[in-house]
N, CA, C and O atoms as a Maestro MAE file, in Angstrom:
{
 s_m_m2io_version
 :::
 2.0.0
}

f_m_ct {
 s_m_title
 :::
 protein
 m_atom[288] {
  # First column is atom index #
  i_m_mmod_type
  r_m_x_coord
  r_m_y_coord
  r_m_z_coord
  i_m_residue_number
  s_m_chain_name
  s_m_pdb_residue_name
  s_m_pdb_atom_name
  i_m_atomic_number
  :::
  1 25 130.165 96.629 48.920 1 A "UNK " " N  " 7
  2 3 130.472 97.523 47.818 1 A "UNK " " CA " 6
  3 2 129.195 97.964 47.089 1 A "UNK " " C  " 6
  4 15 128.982 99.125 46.739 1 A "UNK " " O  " 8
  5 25 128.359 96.921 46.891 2 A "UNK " " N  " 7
  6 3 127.119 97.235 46.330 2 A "UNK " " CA " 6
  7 2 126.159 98.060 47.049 2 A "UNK " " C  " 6
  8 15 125.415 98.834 46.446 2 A "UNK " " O  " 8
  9 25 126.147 97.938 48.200 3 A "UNK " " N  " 7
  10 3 125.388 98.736 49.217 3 A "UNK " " CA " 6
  11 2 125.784 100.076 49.328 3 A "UNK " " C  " 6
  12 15 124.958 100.903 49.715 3 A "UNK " " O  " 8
  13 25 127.173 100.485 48.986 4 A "UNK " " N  " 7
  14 3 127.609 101.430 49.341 4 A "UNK " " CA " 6
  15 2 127.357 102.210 48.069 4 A "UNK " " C  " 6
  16 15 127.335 103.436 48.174 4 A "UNK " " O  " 8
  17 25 127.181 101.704 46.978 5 A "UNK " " N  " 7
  18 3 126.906 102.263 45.313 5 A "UNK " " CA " 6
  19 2 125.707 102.814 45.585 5 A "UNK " " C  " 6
  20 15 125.509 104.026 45.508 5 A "UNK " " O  " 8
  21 25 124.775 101.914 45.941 6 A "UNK " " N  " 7
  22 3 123.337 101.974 45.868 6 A "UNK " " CA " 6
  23 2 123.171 103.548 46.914 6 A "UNK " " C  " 6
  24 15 122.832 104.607 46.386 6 A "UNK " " O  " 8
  25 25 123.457 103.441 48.337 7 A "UNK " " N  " 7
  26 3 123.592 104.461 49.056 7 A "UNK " " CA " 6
  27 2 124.108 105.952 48.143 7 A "UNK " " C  " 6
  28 15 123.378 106.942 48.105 7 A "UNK " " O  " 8
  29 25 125.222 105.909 47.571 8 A "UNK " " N  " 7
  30 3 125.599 106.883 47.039 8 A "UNK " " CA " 6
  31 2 124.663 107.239 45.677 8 A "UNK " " C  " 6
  32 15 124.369 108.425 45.533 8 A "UNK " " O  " 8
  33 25 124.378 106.664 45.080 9 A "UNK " " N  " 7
  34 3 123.318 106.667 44.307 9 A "UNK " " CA " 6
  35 2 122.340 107.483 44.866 9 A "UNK " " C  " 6
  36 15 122.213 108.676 44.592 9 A "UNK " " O  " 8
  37 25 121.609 106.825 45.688 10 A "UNK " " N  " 7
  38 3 120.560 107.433 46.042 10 A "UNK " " CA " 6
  39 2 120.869 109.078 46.747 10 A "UNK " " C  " 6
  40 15 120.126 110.001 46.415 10 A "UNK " " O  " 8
  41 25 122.095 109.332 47.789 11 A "UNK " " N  " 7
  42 3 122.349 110.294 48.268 11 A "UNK " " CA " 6
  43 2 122.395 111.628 46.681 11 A "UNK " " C  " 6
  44 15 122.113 112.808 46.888 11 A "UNK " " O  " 8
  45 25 122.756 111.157 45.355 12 A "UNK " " N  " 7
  46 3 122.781 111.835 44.719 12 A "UNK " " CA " 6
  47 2 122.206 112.140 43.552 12 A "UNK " " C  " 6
  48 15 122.590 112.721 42.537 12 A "UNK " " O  " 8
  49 25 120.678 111.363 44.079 13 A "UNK " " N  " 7
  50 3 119.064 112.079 43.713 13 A "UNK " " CA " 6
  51 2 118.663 112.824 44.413 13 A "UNK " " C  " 6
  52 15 118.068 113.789 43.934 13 A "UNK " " O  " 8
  53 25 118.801 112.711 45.746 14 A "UNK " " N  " 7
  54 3 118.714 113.479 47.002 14 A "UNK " " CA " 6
  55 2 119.155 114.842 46.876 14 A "UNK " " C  " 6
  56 15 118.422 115.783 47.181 14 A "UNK " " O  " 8
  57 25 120.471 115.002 46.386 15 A "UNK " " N  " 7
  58 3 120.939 116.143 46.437 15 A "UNK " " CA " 6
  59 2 120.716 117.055 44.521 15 A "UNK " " C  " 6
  60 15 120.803 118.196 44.065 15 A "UNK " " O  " 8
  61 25 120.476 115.972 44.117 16 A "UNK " " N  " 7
  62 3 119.883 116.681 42.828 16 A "UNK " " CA " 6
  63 2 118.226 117.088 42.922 16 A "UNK " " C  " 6
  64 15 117.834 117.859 42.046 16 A "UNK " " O  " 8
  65 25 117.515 116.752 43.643 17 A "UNK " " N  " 7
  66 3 115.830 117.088 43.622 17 A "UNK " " CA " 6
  67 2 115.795 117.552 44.616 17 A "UNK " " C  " 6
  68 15 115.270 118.657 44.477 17 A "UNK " " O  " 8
  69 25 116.056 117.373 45.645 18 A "UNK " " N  " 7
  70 3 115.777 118.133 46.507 18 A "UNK " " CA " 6
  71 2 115.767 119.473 47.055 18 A "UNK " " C  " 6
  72 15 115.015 119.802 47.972 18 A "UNK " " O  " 8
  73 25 116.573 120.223 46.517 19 A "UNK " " N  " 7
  74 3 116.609 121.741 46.797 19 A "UNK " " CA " 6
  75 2 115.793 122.557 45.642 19 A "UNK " " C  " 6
  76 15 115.612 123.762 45.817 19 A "UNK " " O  " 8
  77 25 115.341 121.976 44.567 20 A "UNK " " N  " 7
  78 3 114.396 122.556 43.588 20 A "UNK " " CA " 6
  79 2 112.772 122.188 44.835 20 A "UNK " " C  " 6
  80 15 111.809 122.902 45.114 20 A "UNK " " O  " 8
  81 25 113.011 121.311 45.110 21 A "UNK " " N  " 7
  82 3 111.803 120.725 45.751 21 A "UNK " " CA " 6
  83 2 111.164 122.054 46.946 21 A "UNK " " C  " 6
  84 15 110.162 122.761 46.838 21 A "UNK " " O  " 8
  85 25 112.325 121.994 48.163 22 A "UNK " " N  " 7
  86 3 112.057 122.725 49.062 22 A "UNK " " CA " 6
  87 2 112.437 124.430 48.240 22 A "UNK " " C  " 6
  88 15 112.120 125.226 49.124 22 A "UNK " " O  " 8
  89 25 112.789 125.003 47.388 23 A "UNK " " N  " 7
  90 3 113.085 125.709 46.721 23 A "UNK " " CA " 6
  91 2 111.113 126.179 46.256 23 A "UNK " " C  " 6
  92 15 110.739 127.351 46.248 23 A "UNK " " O  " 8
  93 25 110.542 125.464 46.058 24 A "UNK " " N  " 7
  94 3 109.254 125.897 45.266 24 A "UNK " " CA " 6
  95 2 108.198 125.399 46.160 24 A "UNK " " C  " 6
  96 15 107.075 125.106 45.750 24 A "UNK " " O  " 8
  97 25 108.602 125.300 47.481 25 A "UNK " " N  " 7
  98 3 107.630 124.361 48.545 25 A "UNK " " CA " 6
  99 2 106.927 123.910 48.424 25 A "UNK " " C  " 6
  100 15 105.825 124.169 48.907 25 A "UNK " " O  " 8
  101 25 107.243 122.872 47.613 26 A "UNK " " N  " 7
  102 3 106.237 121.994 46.830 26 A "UNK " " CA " 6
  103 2 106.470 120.686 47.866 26 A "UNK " " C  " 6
  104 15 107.228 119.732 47.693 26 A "UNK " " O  " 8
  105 25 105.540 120.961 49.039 27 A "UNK " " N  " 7
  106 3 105.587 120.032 49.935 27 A "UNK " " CA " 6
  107 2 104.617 118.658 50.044 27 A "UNK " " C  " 6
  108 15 104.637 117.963 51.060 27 A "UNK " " O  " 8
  109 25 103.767 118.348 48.887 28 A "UNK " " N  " 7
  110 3 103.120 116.992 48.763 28 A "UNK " " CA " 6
  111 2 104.042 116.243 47.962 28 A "UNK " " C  " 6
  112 15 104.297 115.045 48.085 28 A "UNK " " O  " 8
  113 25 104.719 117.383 46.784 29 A "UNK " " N  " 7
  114 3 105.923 116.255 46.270 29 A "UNK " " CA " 6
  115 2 107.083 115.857 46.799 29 A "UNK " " C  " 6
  116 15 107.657 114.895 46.289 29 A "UNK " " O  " 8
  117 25 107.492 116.350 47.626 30 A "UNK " " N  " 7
  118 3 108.507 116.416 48.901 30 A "UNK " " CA " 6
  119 2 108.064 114.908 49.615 30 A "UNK " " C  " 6
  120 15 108.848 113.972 49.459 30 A "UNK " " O  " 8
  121 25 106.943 114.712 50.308 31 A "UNK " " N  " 7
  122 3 106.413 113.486 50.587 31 A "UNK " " CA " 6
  123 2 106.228 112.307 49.292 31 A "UNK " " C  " 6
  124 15 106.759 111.201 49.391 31 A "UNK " " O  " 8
  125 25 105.713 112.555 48.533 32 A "UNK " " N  " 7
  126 3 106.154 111.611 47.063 32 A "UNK " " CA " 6
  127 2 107.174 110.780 46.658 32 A "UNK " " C  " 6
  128 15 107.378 109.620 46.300 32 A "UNK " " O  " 8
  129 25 107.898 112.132 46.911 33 A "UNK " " N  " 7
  130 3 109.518 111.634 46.109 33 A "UNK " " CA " 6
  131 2 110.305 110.932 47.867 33 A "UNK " " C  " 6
  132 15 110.912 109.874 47.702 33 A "UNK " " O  " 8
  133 25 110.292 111.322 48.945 34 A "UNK " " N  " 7
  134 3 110.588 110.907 49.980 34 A "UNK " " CA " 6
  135 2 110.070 109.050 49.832 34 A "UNK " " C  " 6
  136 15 110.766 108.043 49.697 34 A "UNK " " O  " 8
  137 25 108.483 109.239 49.940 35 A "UNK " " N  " 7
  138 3 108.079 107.096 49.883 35 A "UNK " " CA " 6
  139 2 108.660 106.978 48.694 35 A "UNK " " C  " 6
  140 15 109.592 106.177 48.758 35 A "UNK " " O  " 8
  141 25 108.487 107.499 47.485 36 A "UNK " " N  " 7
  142 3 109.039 106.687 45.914 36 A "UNK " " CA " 6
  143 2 110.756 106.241 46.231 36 A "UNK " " C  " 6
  144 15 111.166 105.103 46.004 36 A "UNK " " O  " 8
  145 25 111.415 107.069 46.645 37 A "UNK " " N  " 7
  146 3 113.114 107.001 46.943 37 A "UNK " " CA " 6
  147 2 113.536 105.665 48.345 37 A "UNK " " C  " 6
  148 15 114.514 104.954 48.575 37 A "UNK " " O  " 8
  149 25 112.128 105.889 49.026 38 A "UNK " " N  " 7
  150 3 112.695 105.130 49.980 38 A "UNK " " CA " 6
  151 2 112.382 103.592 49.839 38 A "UNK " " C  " 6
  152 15 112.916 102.692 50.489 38 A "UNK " " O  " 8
  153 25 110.994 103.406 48.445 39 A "UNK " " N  " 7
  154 3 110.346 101.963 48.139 39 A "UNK " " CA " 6
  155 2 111.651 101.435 46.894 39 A "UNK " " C  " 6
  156 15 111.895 100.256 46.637 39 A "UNK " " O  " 8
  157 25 112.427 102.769 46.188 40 A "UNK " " N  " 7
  158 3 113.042 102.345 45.135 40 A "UNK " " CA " 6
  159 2 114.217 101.861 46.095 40 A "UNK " " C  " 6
  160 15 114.764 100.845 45.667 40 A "UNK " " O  " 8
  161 25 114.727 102.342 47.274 41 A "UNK " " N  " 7
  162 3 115.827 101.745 47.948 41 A "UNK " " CA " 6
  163 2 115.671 100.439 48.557 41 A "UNK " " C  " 6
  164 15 116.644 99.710 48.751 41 A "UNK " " O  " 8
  165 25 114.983 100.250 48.736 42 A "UNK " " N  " 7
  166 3 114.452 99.307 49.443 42 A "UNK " " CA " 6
  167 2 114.496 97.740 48.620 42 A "UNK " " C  " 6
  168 15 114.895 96.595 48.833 42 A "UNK " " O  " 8
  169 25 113.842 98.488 47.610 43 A "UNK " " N  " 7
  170 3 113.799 97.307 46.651 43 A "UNK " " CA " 6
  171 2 115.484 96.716 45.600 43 A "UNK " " C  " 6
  172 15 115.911 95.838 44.850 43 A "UNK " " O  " 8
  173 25 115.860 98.023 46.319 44 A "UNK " " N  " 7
  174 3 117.462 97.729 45.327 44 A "UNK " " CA " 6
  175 2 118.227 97.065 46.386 44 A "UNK " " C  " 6
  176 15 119.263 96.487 46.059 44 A "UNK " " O  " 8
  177 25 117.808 97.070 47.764 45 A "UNK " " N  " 7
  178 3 118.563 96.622 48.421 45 A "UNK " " CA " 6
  179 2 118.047 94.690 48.842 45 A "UNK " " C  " 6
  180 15 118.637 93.782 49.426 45 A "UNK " " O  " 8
  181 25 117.082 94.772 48.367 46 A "UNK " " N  " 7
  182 3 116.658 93.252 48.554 46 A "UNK " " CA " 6
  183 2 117.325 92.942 47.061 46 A "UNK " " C  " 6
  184 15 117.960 91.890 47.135 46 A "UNK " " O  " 8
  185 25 117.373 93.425 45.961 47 A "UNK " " N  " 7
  186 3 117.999 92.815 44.979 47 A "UNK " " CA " 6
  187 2 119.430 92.542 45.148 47 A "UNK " " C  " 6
  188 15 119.958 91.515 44.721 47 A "UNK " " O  " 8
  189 25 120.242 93.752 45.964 48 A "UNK " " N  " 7
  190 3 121.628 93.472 46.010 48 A "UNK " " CA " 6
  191 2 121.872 92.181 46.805 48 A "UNK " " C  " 6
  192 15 122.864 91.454 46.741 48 A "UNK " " O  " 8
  193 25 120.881 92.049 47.495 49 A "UNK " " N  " 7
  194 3 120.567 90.924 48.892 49 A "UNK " " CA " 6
  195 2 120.541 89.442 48.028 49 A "UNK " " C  " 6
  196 15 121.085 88.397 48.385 49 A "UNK " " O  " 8
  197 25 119.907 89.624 47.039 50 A "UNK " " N  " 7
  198 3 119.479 88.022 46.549 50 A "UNK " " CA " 6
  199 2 118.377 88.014 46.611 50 A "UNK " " C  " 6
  200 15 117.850 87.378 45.698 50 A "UNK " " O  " 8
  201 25 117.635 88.510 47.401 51 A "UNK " " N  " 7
  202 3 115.890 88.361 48.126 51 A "UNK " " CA " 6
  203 2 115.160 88.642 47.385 51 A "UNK " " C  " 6
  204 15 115.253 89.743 46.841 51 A "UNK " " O  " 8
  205 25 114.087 87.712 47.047 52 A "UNK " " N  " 7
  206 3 113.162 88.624 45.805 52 A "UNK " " CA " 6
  207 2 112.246 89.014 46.221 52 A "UNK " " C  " 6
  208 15 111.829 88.685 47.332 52 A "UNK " " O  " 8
  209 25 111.824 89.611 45.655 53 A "UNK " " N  " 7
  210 3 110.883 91.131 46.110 53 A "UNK " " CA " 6
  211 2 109.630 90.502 46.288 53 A "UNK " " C  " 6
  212 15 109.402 89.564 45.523 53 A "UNK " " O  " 8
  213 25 108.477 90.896 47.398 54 A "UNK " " N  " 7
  214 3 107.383 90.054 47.227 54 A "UNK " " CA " 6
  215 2 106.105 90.881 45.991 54 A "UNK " " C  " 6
  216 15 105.756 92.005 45.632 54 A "UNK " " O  " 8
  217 25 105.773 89.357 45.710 55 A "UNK " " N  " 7
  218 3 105.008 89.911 44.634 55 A "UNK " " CA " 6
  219 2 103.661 90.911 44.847 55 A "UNK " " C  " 6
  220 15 102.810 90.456 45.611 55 A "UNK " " O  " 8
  221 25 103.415 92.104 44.301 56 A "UNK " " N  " 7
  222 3 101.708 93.109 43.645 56 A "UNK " " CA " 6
  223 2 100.581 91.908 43.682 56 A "UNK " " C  " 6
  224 15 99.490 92.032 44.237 56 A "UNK " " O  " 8
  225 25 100.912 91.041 43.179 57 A "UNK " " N  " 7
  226 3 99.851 90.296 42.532 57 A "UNK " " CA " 6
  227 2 98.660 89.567 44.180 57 A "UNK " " C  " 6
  228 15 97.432 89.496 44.201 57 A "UNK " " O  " 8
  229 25 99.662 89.157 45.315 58 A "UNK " " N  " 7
  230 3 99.065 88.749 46.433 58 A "UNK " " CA " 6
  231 2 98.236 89.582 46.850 58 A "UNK " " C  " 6
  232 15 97.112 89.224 47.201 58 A "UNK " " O  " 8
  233 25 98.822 91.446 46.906 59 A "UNK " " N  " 7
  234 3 98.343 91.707 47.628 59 A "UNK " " CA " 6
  235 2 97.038 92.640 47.015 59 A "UNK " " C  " 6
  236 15 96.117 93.003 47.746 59 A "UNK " " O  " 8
  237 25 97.080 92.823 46.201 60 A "UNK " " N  " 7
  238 3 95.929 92.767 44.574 60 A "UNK " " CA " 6
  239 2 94.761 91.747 44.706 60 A "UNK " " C  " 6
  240 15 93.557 91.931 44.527 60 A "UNK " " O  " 8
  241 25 95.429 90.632 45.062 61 A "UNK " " N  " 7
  242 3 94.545 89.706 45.028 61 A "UNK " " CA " 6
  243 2 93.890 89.922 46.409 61 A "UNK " " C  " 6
  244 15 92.664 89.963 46.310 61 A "UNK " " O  " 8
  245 25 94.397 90.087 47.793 62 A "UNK " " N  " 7
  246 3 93.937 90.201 48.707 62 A "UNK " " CA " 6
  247 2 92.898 91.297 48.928 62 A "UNK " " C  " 6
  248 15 91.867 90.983 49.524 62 A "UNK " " O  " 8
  249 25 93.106 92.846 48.409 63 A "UNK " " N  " 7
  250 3 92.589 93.876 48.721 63 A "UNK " " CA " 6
  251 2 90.937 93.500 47.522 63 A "UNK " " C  " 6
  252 15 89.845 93.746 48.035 63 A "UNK " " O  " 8
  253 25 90.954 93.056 46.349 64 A "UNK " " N  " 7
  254 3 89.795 92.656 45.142 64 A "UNK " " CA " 6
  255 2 89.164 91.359 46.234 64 A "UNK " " C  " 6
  256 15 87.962 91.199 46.025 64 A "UNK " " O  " 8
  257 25 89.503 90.789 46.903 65 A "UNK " " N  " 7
  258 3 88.482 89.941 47.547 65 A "UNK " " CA " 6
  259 2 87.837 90.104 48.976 65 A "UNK " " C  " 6
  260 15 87.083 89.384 49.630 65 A "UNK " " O  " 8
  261 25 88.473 91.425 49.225 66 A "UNK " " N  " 7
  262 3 87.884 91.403 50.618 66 A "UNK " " CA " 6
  263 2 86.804 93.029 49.772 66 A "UNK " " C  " 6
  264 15 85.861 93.515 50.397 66 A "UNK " " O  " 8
  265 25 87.087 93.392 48.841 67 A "UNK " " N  " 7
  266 3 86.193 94.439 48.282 67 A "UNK " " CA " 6
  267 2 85.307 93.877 48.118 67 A "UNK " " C  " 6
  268 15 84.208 94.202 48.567 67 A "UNK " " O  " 8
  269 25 85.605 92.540 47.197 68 A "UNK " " N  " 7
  270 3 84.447 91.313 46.843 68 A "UNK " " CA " 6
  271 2 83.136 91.325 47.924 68 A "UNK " " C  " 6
  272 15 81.964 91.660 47.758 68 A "UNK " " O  " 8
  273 25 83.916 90.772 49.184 69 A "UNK " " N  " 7
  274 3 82.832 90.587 50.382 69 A "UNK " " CA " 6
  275 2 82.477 91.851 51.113 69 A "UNK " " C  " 6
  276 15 81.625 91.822 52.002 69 A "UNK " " O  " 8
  277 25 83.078 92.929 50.783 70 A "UNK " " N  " 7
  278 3 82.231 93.862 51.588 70 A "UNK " " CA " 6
  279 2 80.924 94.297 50.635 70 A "UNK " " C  " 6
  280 15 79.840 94.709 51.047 70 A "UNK " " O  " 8
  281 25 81.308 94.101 49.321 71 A "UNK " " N  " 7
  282 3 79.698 94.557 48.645 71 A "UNK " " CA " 6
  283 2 79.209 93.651 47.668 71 A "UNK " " C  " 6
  284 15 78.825 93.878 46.521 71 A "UNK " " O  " 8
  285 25 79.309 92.256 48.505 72 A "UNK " " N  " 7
  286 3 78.754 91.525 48.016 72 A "UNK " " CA " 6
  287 2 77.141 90.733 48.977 72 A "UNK " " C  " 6
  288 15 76.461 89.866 48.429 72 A "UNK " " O  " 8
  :::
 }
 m_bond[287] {
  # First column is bond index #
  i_m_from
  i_m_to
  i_m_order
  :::
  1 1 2 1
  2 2 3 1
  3 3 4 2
  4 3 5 1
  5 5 6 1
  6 6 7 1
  7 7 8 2
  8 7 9 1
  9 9 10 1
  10 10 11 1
  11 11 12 2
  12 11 13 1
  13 13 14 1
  14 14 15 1
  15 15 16 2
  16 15 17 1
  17 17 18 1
  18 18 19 1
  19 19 20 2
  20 19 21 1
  21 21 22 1
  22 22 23 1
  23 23 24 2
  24 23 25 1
  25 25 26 1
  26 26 27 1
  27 27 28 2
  28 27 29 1
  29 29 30 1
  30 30 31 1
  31 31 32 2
  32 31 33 1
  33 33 34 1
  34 34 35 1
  35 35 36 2
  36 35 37 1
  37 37 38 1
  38 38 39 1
  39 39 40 2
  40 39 41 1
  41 41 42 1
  42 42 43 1
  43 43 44 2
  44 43 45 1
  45 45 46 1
  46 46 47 1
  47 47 48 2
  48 47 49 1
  49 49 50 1
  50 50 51 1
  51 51 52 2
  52 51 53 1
  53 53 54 1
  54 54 55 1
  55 55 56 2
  56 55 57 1
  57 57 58 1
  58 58 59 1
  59 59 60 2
  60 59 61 1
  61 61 62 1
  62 62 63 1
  63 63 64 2
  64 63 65 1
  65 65 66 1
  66 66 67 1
  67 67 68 2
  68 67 69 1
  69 69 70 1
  70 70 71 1
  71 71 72 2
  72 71 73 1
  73 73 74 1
  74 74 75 1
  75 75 76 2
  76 75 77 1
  77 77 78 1
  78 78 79 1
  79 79 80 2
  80 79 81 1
  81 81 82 1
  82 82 83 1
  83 83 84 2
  84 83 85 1
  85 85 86 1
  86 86 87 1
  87 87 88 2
  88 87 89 1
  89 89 90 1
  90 90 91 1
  91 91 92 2
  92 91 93 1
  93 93 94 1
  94 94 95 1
  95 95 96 2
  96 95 97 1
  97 97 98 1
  98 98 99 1
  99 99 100 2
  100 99 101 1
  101 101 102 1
  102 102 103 1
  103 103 104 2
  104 103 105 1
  105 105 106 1
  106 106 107 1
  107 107 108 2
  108 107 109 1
  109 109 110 1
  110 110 111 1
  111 111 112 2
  112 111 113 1
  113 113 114 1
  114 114 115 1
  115 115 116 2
  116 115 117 1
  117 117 118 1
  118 118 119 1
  119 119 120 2
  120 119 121 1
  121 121 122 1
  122 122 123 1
  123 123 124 2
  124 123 125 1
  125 125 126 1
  126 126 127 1
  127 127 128 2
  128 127 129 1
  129 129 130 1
  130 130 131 1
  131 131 132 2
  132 131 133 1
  133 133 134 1
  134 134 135 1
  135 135 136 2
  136 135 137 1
  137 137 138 1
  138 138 139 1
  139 139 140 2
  140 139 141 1
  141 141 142 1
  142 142 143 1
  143 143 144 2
  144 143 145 1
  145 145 146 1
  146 146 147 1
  147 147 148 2
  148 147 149 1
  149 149 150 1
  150 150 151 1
  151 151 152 2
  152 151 153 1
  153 153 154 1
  154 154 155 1
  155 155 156 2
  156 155 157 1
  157 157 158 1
  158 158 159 1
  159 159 160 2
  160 159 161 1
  161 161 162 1
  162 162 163 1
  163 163 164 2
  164 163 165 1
  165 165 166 1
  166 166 167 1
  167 167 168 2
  168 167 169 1
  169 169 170 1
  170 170 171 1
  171 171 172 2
  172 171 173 1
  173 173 174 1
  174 174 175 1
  175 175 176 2
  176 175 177 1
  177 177 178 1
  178 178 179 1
  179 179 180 2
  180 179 181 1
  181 181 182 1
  182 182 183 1
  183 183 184 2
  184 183 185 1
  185 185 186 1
  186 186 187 1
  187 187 188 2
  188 187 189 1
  189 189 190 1
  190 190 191 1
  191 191 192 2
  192 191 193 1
  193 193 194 1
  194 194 195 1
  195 195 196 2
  196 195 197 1
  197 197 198 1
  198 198 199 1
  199 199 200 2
  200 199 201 1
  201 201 202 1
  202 202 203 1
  203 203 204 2
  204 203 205 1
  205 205 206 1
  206 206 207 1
  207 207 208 2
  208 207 209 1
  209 209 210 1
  210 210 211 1
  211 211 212 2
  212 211 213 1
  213 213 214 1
  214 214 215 1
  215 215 216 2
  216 215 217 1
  217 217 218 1
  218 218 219 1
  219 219 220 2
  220 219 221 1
  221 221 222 1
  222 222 223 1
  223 223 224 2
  224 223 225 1
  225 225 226 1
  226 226 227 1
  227 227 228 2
  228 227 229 1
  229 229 230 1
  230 230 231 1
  231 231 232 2
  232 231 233 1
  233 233 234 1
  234 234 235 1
  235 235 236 2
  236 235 237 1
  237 237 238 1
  238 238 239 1
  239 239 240 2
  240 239 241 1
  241 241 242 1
  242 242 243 1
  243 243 244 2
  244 243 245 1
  245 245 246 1
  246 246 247 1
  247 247 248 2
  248 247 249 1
  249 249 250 1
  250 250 251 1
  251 251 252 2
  252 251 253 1
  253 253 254 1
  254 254 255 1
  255 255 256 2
  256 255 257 1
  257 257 258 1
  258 258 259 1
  259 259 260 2
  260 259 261 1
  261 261 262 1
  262 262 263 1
  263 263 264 2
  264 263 265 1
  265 265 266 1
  266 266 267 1
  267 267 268 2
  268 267 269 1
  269 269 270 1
  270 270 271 1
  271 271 272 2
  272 271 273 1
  273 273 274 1
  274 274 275 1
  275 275 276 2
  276 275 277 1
  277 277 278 1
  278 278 279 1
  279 279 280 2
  280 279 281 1
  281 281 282 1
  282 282 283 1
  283 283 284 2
  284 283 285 1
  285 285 286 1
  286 286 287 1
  287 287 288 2
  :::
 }
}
């Protein structure tokens, strides 16, 4: 039931932005809103799941220490 909310949900951002979108061929925001819709689904669907989301902070931490050693 929740999956199916979430789906419909999303189908009806889809159909609300999207034809202004391709309407003004505004095709970098077209790609934007495409990853933003598909990271916000994604993440609603590990919540409906139970699953918690993995944390910014690892991979923050990972990308600041390998910057560390390349100009260090």
């Amino acid at each position: 039931m929740n999956v199916a909310l979430l789906i419909i949900i999303g189908l009806a951002i889809i159909g609300y932005e999207l034809p202004g979108i391709l309407r003004n061929g505004w095709w970098a925001e077209l790609i934007v809103f495409v990853i933003l819709l598909a990271l916000a689904f994604a993440l609603g669907l590990l919540q409906i799941m139970r699953i918690a989301p993995p944390s910014p902070i690892h991979g923050i931490e990972f990308l600041v220490e390998q910057l560390a050693r390349l100009f260090a």
